[in-house]
C-alpha positions in Angstrom: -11.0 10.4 -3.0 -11.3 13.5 -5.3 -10.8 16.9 -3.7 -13.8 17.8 -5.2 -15.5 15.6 -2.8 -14.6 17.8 -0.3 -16.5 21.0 -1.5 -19.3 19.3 -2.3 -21.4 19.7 0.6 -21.9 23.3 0.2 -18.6 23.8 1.3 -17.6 26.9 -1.1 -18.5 30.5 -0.4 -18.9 32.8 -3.2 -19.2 36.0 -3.5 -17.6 36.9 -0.2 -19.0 39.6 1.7 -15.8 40.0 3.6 -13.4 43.1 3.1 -10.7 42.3 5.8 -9.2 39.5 6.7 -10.6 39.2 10.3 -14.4 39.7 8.5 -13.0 36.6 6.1 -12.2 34.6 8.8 -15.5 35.0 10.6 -17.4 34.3 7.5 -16.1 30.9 6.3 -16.5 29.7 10.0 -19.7 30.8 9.9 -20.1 28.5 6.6 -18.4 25.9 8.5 -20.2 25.9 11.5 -23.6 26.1 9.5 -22.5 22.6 7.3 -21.0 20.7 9.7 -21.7 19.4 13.5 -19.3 22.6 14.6 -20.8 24.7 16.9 -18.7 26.9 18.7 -17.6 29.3 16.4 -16.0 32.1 18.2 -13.3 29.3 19.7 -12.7 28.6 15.9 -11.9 32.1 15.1 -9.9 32.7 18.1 -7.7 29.7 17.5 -7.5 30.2 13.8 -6.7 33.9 14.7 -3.8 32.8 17.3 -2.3 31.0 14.3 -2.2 34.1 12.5 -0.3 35.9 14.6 2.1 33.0 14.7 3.1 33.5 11.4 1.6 35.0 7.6 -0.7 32.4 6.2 -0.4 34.1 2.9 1.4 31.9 0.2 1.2 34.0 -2.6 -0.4 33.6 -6.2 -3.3 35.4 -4.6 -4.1 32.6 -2.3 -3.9 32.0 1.5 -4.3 28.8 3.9 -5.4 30.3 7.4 -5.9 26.9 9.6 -6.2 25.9 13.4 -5.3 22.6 15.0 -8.3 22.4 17.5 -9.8 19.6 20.1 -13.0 20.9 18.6 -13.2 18.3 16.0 -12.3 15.1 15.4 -12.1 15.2 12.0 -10.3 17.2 8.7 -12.7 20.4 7.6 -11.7 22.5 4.4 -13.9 25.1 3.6 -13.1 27.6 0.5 -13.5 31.1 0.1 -13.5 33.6 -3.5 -13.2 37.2 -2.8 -13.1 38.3 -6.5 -11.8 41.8 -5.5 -9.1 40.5 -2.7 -8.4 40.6 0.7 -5.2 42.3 2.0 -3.5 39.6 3.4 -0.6 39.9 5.7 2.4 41.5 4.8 1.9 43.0 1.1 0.0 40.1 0.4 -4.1 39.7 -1.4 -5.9 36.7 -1.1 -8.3 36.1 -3.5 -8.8 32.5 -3.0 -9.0 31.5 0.9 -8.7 27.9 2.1 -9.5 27.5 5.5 -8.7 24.2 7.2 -9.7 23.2 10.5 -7.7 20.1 11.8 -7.7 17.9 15.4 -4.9 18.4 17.5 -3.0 15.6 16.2 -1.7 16.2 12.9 -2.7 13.3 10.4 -1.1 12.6 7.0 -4.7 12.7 5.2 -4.4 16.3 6.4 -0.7 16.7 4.8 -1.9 14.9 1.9 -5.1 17.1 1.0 -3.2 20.5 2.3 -0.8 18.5 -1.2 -3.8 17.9 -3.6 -5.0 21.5 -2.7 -1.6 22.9 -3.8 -1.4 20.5 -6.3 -4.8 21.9 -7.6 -2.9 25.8 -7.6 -0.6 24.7 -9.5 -2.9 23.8 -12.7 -2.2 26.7 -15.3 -4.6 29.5 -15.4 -6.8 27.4 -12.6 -6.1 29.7 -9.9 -7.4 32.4 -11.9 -10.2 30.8 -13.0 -11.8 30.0 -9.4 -11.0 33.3 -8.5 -13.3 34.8 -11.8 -16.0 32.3 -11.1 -19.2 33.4 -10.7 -20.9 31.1 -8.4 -19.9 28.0 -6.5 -21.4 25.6 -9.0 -18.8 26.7 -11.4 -16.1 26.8 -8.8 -17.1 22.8 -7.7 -17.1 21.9 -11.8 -13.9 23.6 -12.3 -12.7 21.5 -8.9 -13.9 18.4 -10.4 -12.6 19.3 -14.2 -8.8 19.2 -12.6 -9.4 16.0 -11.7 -7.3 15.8 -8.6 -7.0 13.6 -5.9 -6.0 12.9 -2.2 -3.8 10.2 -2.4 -2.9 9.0 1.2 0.7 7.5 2.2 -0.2 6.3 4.9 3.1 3.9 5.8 6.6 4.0 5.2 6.2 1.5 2.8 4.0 3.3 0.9 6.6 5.9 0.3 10.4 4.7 0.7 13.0 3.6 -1.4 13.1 0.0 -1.8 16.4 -0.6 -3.5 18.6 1.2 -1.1 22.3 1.3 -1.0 24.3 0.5 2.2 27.9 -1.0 3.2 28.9 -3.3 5.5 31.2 -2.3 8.6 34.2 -3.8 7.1 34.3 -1.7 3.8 36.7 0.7 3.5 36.3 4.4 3.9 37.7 4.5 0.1 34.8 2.3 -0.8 32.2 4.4 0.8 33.3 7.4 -1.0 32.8 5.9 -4.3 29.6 4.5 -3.6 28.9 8.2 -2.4 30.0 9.4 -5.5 28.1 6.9 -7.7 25.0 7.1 -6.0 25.2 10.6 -5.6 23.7 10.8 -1.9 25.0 11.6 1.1 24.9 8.7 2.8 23.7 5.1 3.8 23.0 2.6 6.5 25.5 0.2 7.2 24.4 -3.2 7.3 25.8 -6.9 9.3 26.3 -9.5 6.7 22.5 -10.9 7.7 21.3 -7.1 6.5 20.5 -6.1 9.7 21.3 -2.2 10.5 23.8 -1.2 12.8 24.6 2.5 11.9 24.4 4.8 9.7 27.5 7.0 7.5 27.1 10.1 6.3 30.0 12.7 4.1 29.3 14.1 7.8 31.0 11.1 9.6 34.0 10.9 7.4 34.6 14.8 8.5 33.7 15.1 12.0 33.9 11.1 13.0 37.1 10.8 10.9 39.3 13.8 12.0 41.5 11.9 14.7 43.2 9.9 11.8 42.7 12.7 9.7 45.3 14.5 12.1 47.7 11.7 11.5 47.5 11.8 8.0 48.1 16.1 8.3 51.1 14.7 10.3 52.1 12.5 7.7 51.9 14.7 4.9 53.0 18.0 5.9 51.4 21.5 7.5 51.5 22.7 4.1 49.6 19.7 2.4 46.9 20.9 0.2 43.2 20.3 -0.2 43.4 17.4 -3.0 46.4 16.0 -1.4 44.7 15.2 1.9 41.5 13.9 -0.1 44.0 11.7 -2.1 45.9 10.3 1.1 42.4 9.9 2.8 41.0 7.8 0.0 44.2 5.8 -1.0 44.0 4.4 2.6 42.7 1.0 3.7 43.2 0.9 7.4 40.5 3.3 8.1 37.1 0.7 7.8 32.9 2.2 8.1 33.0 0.8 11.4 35.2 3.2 12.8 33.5 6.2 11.8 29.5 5.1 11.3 27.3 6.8 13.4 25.8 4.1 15.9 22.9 6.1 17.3 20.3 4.6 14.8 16.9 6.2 14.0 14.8 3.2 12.5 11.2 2.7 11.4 8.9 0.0 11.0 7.5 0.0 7.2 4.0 0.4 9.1 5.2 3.4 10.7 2.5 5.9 9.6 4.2 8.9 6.7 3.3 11.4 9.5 5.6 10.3 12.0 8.2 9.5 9.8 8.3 13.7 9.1 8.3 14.0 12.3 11.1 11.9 13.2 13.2 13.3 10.5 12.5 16.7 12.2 13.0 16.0 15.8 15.9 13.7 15.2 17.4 15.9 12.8 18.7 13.9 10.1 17.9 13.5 6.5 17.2 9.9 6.4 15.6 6.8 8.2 16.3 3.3 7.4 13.1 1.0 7.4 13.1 -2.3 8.5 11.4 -5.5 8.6 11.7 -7.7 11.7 14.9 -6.4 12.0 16.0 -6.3 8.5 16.4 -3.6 6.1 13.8 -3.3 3.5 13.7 0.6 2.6 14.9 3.7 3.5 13.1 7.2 3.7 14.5 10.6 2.9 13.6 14.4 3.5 13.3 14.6 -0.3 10.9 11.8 -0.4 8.0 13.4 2.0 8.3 16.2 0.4 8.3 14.3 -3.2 5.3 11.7 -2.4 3.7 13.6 0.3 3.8 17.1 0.9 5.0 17.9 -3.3 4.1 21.4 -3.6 2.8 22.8 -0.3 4.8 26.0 -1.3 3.1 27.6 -3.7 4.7 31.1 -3.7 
């Protein structure tokens, strides 16, 4: 789908009458409510205005993203707003471009993926600028349509992770891990049973924290006055500490159906930085952090 498609519908306001950001608001959910089957648009601009308070929706580059999670719809609604003049906009902030999406309750990765392509679309040179000198929304749609960009939906895990992961088995050394560590250079890895099954996880983390009662011997060992690269080499010279004493057995797996939406959500309410996928059991894949951000969310930031 192109983000174009979106605006098509008469879904672009231009010349804004608005000179405040509370008049803006109440004038592209006016638009909205006048396109689409909304109709109850002062609960629109009271939660759209809640979120506002919740934190600045201004993301610099003279743009801003006000948006509302509502049970008023059922569906993704993106409706765009030029102020050619500028609208002070939070804290030191002007908006001359104004995105205003209105979302269902449930956040869905087609809304993470067009709030991308929207930010992907900002970060066109001399686009931003452009829309903000059109002169009507014909040439705002064509200039849309000239960038040429589009909402590309992960929907699954598969769609997104890493196929050709690297993991150890329980039975590897903690010298081992370390160089694969170092190799790879990641922080980490599942650790697999010999029929590639996953049954933890290791992390630099779990060498520290899981490590540090045979660390203490090995402080013991080599003297209170031992120093940093001495205790590394003792640690890594040593076989008799194995990935199975230290993994991390509290696994956080996903299916490589599991939709691209609850996989960041996972990653956030679980806190870690990665999530093994797996197939009947198996591991197929592995998800980062990095690689939402890199397939899915790219460059929401656009300050």
């Amino acid at each position: 789908m192109q983000l174009s498609d979106l605006f098509a519908r008469g879904m672009i306001c231009l010349p804004m009458q608005a000179a405040t950001r509370q008049e803006a608001i109440r004038e592209l959910v006016e638009l909205l409510v006048a396109q689409t089957p909304l109709d109850n648009p002062q609960a629109l601009i009271e939660a759209i205005e809640r979120r506002e308070e919740a934190g600045e929706t201004a993301l610099g580059r003279n743009v801003a993203f006000p948006h509302a999670r509502t049970p008023l719809t059922d569906q993704l609604y993106v409706v765009l707003g030029v102020q050619p003049k500028g609208i002070a906009w939070g804290n030191d902030s002007v908006a001359r471009l104004i995105f205003l999406f209105v979302t269902p309750l449930e956040v869905t990765t087609t809304y993470i993926c067009t709030l991308a392509a929207v930010s992907e679309l900002l970060h066109r040179p001399g686009l931003p600028q452009a829309l903000g000198d059109a002169a009507n929304p014909q040439e705002v749609l064509q200039l849309i349509r000239h960038a040429g960009v589009r909402i590309t939906v992960f929907r699954r895990a598969k769609d997104i992770m890493i196929r050709e992961v690297i993991s150890i088995g329980p039975g590897e050394t903690v010298r081992a891990l370390a160089q694969l560590l170092i190799r790879h250079n990641i922080s980490g890895m599942p650790v697999v049973d010999a029929e590639n099954r996953v049954i933890g996880v290791v992390s630099e983390k779990d060498v520290l924290v899981v490590g540090m009662p045979k660390l203490r011997e090995f402080f013991d060992a080599i003297g209170f006055h031992a120093t940093f690269d001495s205790v590394i080499e003792r640690l890594l010279t040593q076989e008799d500490i194995l990935v199975g004493d230290i993994m991390n057995c509290e696994i956080v797996c996903a299916d490589e159906n599991t939709e691209v939406v609850d996989l960041a959500r996972m990653l956030v309410d679980q806190k870690v930085r990665r999530i093994p996928v797996v197939r009947k059991g198996k591991l197929v894949g592995i998800v980062g952090r990095a690689d939402i951000i890199r397939n899915v969310i790219r460059k929401v930031g656009v300050r």
